[in-house]
C-alpha positions as YAML, in Angstrom:
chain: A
units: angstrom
residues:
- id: 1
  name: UNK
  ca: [0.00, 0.00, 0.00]
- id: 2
  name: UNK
  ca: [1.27, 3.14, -1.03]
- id: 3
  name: UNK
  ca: [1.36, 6.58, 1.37]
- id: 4
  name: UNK
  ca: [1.33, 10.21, 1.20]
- id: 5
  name: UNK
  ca: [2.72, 12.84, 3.91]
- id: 6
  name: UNK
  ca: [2.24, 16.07, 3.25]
- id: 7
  name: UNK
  ca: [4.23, 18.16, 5.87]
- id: 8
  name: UNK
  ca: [5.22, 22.07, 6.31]
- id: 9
  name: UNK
  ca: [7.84, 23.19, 8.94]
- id: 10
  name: UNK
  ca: [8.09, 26.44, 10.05]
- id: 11
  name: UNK
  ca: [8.76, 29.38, 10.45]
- id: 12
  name: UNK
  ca: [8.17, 30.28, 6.83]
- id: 13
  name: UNK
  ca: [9.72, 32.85, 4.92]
- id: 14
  name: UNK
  ca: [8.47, 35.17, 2.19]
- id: 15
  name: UNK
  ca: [10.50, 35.09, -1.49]
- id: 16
  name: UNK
  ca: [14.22, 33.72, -1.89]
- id: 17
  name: UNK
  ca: [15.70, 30.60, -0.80]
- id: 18
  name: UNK
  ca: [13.79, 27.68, 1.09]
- id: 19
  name: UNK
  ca: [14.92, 28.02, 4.99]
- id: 20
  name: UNK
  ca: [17.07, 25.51, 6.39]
- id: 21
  name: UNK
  ca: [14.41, 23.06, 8.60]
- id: 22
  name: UNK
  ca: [12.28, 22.66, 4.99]
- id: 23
  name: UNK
  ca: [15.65, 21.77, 2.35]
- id: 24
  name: UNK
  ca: [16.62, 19.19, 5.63]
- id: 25
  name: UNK
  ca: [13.01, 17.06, 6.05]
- id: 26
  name: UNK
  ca: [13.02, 17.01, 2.38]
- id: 27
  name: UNK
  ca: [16.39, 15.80, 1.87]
- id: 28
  name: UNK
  ca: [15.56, 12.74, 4.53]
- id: 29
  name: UNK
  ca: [12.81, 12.36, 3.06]
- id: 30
  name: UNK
  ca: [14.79, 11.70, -0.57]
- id: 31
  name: UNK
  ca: [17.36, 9.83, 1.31]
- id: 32
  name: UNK
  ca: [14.30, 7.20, 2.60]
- id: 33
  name: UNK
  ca: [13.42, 6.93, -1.33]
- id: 34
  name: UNK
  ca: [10.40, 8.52, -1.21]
- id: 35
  name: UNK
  ca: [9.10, 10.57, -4.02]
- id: 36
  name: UNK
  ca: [9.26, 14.23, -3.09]
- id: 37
  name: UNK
  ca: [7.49, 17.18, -4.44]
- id: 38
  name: UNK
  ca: [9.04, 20.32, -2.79]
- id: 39
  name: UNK
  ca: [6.55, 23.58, -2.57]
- id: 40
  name: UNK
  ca: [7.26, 27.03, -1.44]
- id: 41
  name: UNK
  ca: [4.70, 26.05, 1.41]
- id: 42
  name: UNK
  ca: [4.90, 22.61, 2.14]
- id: 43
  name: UNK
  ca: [6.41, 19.44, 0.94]
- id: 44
  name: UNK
  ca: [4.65, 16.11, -0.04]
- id: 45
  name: UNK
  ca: [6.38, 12.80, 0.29]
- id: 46
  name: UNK
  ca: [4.83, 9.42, -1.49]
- id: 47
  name: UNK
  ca: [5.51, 5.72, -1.13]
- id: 48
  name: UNK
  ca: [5.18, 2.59, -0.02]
- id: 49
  name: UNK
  ca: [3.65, 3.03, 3.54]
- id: 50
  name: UNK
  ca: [6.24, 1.24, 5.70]
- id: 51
  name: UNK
  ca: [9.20, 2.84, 4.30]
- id: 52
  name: UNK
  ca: [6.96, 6.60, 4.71]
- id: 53
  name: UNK
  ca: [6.47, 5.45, 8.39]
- id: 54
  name: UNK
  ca: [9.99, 4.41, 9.27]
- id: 55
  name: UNK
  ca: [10.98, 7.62, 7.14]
- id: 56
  name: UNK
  ca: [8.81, 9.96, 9.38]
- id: 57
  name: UNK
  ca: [10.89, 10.42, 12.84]
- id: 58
  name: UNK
  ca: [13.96, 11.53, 10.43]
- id: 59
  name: UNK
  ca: [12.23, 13.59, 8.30]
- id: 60
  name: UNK
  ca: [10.93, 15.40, 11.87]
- id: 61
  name: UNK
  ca: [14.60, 14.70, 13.38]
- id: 62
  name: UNK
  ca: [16.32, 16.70, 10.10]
- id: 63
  name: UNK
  ca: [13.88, 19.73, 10.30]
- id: 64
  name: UNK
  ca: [14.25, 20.52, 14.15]
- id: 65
  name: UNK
  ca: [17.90, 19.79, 13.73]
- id: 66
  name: UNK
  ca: [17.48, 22.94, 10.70]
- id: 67
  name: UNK
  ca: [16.13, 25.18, 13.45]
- id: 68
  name: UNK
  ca: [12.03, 24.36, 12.85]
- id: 69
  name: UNK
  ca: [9.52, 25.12, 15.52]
- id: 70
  name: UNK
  ca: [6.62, 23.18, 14.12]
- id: 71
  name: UNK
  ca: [6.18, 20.51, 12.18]
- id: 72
  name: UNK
  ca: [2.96, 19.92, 10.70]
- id: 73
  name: UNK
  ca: [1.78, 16.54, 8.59]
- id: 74
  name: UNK
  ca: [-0.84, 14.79, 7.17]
- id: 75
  name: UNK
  ca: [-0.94, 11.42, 6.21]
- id: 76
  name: UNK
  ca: [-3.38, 9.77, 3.95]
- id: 77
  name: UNK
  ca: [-3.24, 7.31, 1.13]
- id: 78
  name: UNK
  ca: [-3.35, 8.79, -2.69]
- id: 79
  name: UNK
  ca: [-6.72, 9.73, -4.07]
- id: 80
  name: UNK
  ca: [-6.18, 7.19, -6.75]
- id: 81
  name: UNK
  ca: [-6.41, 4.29, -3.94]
- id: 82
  name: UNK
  ca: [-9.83, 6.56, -2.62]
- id: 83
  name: UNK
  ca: [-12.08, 5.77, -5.89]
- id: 84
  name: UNK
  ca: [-13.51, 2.83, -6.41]
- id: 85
  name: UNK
  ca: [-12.20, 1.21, -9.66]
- id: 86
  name: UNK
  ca: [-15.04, 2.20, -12.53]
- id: 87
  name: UNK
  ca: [-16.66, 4.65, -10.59]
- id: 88
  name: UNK
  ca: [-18.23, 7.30, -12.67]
- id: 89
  name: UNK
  ca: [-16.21, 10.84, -12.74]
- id: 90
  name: UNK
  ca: [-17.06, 13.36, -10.42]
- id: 91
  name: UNK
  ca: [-17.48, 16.75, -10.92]
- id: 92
  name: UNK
  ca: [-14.38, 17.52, -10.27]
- id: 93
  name: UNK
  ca: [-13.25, 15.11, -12.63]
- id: 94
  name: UNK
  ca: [-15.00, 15.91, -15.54]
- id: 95
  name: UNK
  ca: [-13.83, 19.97, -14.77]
- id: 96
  name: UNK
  ca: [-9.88, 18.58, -14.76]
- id: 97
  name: UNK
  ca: [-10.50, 16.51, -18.22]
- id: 98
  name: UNK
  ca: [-11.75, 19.45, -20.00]
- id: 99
  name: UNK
  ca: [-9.31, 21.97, -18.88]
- id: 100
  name: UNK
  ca: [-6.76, 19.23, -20.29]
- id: 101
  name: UNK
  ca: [-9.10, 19.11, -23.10]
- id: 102
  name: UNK
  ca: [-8.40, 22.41, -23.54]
- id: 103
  name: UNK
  ca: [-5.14, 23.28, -22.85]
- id: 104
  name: UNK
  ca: [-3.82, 20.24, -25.02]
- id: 105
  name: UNK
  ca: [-2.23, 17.82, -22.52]
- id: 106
  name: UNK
  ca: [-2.31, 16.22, -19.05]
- id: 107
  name: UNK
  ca: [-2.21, 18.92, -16.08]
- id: 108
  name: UNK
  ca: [0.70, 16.93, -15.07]
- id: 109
  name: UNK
  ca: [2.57, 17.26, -18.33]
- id: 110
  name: UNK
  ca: [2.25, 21.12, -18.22]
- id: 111
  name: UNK
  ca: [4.96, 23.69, -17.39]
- id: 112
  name: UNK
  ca: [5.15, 25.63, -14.30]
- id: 113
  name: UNK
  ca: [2.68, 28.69, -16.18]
- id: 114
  name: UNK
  ca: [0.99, 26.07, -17.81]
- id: 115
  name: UNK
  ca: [-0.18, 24.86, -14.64]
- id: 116
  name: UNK
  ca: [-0.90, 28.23, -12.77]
- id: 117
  name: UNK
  ca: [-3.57, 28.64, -15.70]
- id: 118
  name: UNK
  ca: [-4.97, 25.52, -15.75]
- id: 119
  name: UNK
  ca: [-5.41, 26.01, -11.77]
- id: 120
  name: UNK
  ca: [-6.73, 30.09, -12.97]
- id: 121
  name: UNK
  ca: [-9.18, 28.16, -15.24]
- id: 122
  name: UNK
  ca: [-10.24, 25.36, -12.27]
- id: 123
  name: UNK
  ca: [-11.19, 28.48, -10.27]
- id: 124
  name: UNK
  ca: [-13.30, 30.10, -12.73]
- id: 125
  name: UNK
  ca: [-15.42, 26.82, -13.38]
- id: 126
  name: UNK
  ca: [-15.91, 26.67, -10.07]
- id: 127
  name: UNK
  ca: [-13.56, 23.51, -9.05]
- id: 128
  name: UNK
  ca: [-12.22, 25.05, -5.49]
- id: 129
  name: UNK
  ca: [-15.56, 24.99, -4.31]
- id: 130
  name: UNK
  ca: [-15.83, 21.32, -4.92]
- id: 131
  name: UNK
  ca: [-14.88, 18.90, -2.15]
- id: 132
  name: UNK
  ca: [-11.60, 17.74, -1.39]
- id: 133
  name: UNK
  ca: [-10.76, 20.43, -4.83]
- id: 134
  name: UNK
  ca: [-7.26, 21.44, -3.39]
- id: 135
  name: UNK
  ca: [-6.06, 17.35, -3.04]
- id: 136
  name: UNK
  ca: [-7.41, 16.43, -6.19]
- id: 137
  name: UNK
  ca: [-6.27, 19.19, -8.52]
- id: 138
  name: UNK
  ca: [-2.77, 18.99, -7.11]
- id: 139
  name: UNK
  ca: [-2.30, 14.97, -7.82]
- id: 140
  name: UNK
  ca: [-3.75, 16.17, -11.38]
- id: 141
  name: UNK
  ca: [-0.80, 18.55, -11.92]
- id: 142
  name: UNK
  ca: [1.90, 16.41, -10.10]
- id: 143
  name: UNK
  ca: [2.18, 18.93, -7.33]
- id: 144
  name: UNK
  ca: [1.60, 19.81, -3.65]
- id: 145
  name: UNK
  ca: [-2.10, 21.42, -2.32]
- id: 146
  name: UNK
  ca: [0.36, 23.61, -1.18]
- id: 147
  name: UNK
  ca: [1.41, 24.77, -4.45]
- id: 148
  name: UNK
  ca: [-2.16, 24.56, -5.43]
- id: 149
  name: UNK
  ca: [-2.94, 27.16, -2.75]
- id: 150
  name: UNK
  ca: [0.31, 29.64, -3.71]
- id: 151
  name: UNK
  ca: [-0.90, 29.48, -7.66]
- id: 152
  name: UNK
  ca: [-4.52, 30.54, -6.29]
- id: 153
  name: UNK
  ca: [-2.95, 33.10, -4.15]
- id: 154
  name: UNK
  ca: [-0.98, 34.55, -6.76]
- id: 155
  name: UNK
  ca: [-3.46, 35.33, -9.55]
- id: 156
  name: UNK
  ca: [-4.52, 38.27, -10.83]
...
């Protein structure tokens, strides 16, 4: 069975360079041979759910030792393993297919601006004010909720 931890340390810092505590847990985390996706506001760690759990107290270990003073995570398993196999598409669904539709490619496949407008067009359908929107639309586009969250932020 596969795993996902989604963790942010803290304190955060505006623009520049990553602080210390955050490039640490995520370098643990690489060293445990997870599958990392490192956001400006949180990091997100898959794999198989033993090696995440015996990966966990030195990923926590690596960012106190950078000089965090909280460490926040949530586990759960991928949304893939959530859906029934066959189960029709959800709204949700159905709103990520046609902005792929439209912009020519998986969300996944896109480039960094690619994906902040595919994530400007989610918002104008309507997506965010799906259920579990946020989760979904970053395993779409390969990415954290956290970057999710920063791309919404940032728009015009």
């Amino acid at each position: 069975m596969e795993l996902e931890a989604e963790f942010t340390t803290e304190p955060f810092r505006g623009e520049g360079e990553p602080p210390e505590h955050a490039v640490r847990a995520r370098t643990a985390a690489e060293r445990a041979g997870l599958s990392v996706d490192f956001g400006p506001l949180g990091t997100t760690a898959r794999g198989d759910a033993d090696a995440l759990l015996d990966a966990l107290p030195a990923i926590a270990r690596a960012a106190l030792a950078g000089g965090a003073t909280r460490l926040t995570l949530q586990l759960s398993t991928p949304a893939a393993a959530r859906e029934p196999a066959g189960a029709p598409p959800t709204a949700l669904q159905r709103l990520i297919t046609e902005v792929e539709r439209e912009l020519g490619t998986r969300l996944a496949d896109l480039d960094r601006p690619g994906k902040q407008r595919a994530v400007r067009l989610l918002e104008e359908r309507g997506a965010f004010a799906l259920r579990k929107a946020a989760p979904t639309v970053a395993e779409a586009l390969g990415v954290t909720r956290f970057t999710v969250y920063n791309y919404l932020n940032r728009q015009p």
